[in-house]
Every structure is written in structure tokens, then in C-alpha cells.
N, C-alpha and C positions, 0 to 999 in steps of 0.2 A: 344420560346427558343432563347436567344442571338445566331446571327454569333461568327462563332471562330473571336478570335482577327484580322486573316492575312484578312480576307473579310471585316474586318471592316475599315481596315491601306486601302486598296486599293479603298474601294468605298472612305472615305476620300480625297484620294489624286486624285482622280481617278474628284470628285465633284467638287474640289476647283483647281485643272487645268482648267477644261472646263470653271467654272466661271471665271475662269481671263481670260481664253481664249475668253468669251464673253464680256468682258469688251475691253479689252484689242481691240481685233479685230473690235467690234462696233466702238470705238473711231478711230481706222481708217479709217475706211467706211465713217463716218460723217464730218472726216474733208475732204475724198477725195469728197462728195458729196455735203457738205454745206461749202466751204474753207472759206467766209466772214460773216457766218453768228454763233458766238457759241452759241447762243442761243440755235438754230436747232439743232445745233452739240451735245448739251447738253441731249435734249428730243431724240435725235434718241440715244442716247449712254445710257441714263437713259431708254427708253423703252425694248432695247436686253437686257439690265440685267435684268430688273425685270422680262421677260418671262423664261429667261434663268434661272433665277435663281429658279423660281418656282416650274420648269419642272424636275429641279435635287434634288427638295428637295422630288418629287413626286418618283422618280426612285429609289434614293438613300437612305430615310430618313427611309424602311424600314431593311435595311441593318446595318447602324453604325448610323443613327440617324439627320444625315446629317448637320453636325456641320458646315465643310468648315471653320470653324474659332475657332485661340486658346484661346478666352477668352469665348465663348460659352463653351467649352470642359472643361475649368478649373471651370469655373462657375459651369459645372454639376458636376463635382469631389464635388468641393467645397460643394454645396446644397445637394448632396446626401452620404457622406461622413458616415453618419453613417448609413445609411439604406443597408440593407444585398442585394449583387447582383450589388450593384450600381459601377458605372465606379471608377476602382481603377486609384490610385497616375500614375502608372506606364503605365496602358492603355492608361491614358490622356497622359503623354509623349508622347508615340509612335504617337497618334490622331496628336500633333504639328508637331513632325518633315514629318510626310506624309502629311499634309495642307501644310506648309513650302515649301516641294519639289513638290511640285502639284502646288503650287501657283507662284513659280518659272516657272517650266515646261510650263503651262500656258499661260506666255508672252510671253515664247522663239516661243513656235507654233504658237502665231498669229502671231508675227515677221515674221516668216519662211512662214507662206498661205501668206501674204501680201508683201512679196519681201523687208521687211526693215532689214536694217543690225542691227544683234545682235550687242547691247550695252548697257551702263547702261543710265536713265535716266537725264537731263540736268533740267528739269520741278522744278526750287524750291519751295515750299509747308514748309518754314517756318515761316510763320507769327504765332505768337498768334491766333488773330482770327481762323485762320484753328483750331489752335488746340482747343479751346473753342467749335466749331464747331463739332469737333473730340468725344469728350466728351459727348457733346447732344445727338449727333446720335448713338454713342456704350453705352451711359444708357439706350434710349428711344428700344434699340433692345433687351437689355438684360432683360427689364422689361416684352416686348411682349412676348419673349419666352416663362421664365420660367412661367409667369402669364398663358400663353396656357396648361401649364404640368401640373402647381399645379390644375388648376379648367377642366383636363378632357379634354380639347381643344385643344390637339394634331393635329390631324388631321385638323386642320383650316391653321396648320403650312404655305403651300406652297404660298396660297393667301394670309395670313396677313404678314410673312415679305417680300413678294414681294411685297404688296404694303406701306409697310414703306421703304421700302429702297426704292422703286419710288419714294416718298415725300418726303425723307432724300434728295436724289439726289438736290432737289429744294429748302428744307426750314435751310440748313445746309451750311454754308460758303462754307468747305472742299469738299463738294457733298460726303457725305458720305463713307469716305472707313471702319469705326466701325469693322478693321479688321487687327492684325498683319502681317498674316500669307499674306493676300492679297497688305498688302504696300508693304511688302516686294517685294512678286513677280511684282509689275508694275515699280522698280526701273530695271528691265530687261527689260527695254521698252522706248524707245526717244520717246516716241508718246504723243498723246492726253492726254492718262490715266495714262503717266509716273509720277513719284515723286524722285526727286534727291533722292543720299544714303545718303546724310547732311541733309535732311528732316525728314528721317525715324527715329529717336529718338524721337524726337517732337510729330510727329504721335502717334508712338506708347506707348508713356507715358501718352499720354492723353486721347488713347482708354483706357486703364489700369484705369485709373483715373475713366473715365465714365462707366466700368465696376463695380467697386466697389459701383457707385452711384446707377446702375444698382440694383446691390443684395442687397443693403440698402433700397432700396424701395421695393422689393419686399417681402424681411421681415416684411417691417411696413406695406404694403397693402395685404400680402396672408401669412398668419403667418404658416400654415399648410398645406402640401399637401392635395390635393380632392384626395376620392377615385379614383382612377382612371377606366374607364368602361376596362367590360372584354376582348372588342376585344385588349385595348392600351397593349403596352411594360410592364411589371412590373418590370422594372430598368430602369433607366437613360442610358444605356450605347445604349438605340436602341430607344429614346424617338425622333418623327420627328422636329428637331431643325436646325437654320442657321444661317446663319452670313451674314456678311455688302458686297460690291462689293470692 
């Protein structure tokens, strides 16, 4: 049986706070621990996400599905749109603006454990490449997902995109943010993980971008849902899925 919608708004936001809060707070940890080296800085900030991120999808993903991002959540509307049960127009709304204000939330708390003064970020994150970069990594997640739903492989969720968004982190200009709801919230944040608010259009047009690339390939490579086994969700709306850091 799906959660009522209000337990679903809240593990949501409740998921894609902590994740930026492990973003977010990692990348200050690594600069105050590795200050000349970003390499370091990079593997110690890409390893607390990918743990952090796994562990919420494991807590979470039973509850609302564990999206933490809004092109995930639109993606499922979208894919499951006529199958009976599946996440309405109006549910995925609510899913964005509680990622949104979670992923807001988020920066402001590691700000606040870590003694930095609230503000927005200075970090610009406009070049093309980033967004090329952008694109790759929110196709290459959207593919992982729903390819896991349609053949039954749900439950692989927590390990396979924590370890794509580990390798996104590496193999992607941008270091993977494949995440509206999460640029948004690290433009609450001068730090490591920040991204100016003149950058966030760029970003998030070319996660959009690579979203669509996303669900175009998963058409031509999983043309039909798998049955799915009888322990999974039978809707979208509690299917265990996630999204980028």
C-alpha cells in the first residue's frame, strides 16, 4: 500500500536535505582538511556522498521512493502516466517543491554545524563544458533508474546510483550535480559545493536536456515494463529511485 502523500512530501524533503547536507558539509571538511590539495578534496567530498546517498535511499526509498530530485519525480509522472496508481501531475508537484525546500534547507544546516556565514554562493559554474558535462550525468542517471524499475531491479537502487554518481563525481566536467532541486540548494552555500545563482539556469537546462536524453533511451533500450516481483511497489509513486548530489 502507498504512504499517504504527507509521509511522502516529508521523507522527500526530509532525504534531499540531509543529501545536500552531506554534500555540502563534506566539501567543507575536505577543504578544511586537504586546503592545497582538490584533488583530495574532491574523493573525500565524492566518497560522503556516495555513502550518504545510498544509506537514504535505503531508509527512504521504502516510503516516497526516494527521488530527492525533480527530474526523477517528473520522469516517473511522465513514464508512468497512464498506468492506474501511478504518481499523479499533482503528487510530482508537491515531490519538487519539498526536494526544493530540503535541498535548500540542507546548505543552510551544514552552513550553521560548520560556523559559515549564511549566503549565497560566489563559485561560477558557467561554462558550456559544465553544462555538456550536466547533460551526460543526468542522462546516464535517468537511464540507471528507470532501466532498474522496468527489468525488476529495484532494489539494486541504493548501490548502483551511489556508485554512478561516485564515477559521475570523476568522469563528468561539472562533478555531477544531475539535480535541479540540489543546484538550487548549494547556491545557499560560499563553500566548496557552492554554484553562483547566474549559473543555475545553465545547470538546470542542461540537466532537463539530459533528462529527456535519459527517457529517449530508455524507450529504445526497455520498450516495456518487466513484470515486476511481488515483494516491489506496484506504482511508481514508492518505486526505490534517486537522483545526482
Amino acid at each position: 500500500m502507498t504512504p499517504a502523500l504527507p509521509r511522502r512530501l516529508l521523507a522527500e524533503l526530509l532525504g534531499t536535505m540531509l543529501l545536500v547536507t552531506a554534500v555540502v558539509g563534506s566539501g567543507i571538511t575536505a577543504t578544511d582538511l586537504s586546503p592545497d590539495d582538490v584533488g583530495l578534496q574532491l574523493l573525500e567530498n565524492s566518497t560522503a556522498t556516495v555513502f550518504a546517498l545510498a544509506v537514504l535511499i535505503l531508509i527512504l526509498g521504502p516510503v516516497s521512493g526516494a527521488h530527492f530530485n525533480p527530474v526523477v519525480t517528473v520522469a516517473a509522472w511522465w513514464t508512468g502516466r497512464r498506468e492506474p496508481g501511478a504518481l499523479s501531475g499533482a503528487d510530482a508537484a508537491a515531490y519538487v517543491a519539498a526536494q526544493t525546500v530540503g535541498a535548500i534547507t540542507g546548505s543552510v544546516l551544514a552552513n550553521a554545524m560548520f560556523g559559515i556565514a549564511q549566503g549565497l554562493s560566489g563559485r561560477d559554474r558557467g561554462e558550456a563544458h559544465l553544462w555538456l558535462g550536466e547533460t551526460v550525468a543526468t542522462a546516464g542517471l535517468l537511464l540507471l533508474i528507470f532501466a532498474l524499475v522496468r527489468t525488476g531491479r529495484s532494489a539494486l537502487a541504493a548501490p548502483a546510483v551511489g556508485a554512478y554518481i561516485g564515477a559521475a563525481y570523476w568522469f563528468t566536467s561539472s562533478t555531477s550535480f544531475a539535480n535541479p532541486a540540489v543546484t538550487i540548494g548549494r547556491a545557499f552555500t560560499d563553500t566548496f559545493a557552492g554554484i553562483a545563482p547566474s549559473s543555475i539556469p545553465g545547470f538546470v537546462a542542461a540537466q532537463l536536456a539530459g533528462a529527456l536524453i535519459g527517457i529517449g533511451l530508455l524507450a529504445a533500450l526497455y520498450p516495456r515494463a518487466a513484470s515486476a516481483p511481488a515483494a516491489q511497489p506496484a506504482d511508481t509513486r514508492a518505486d526505490p529511485a534517486s537522483v545526482g548530489a
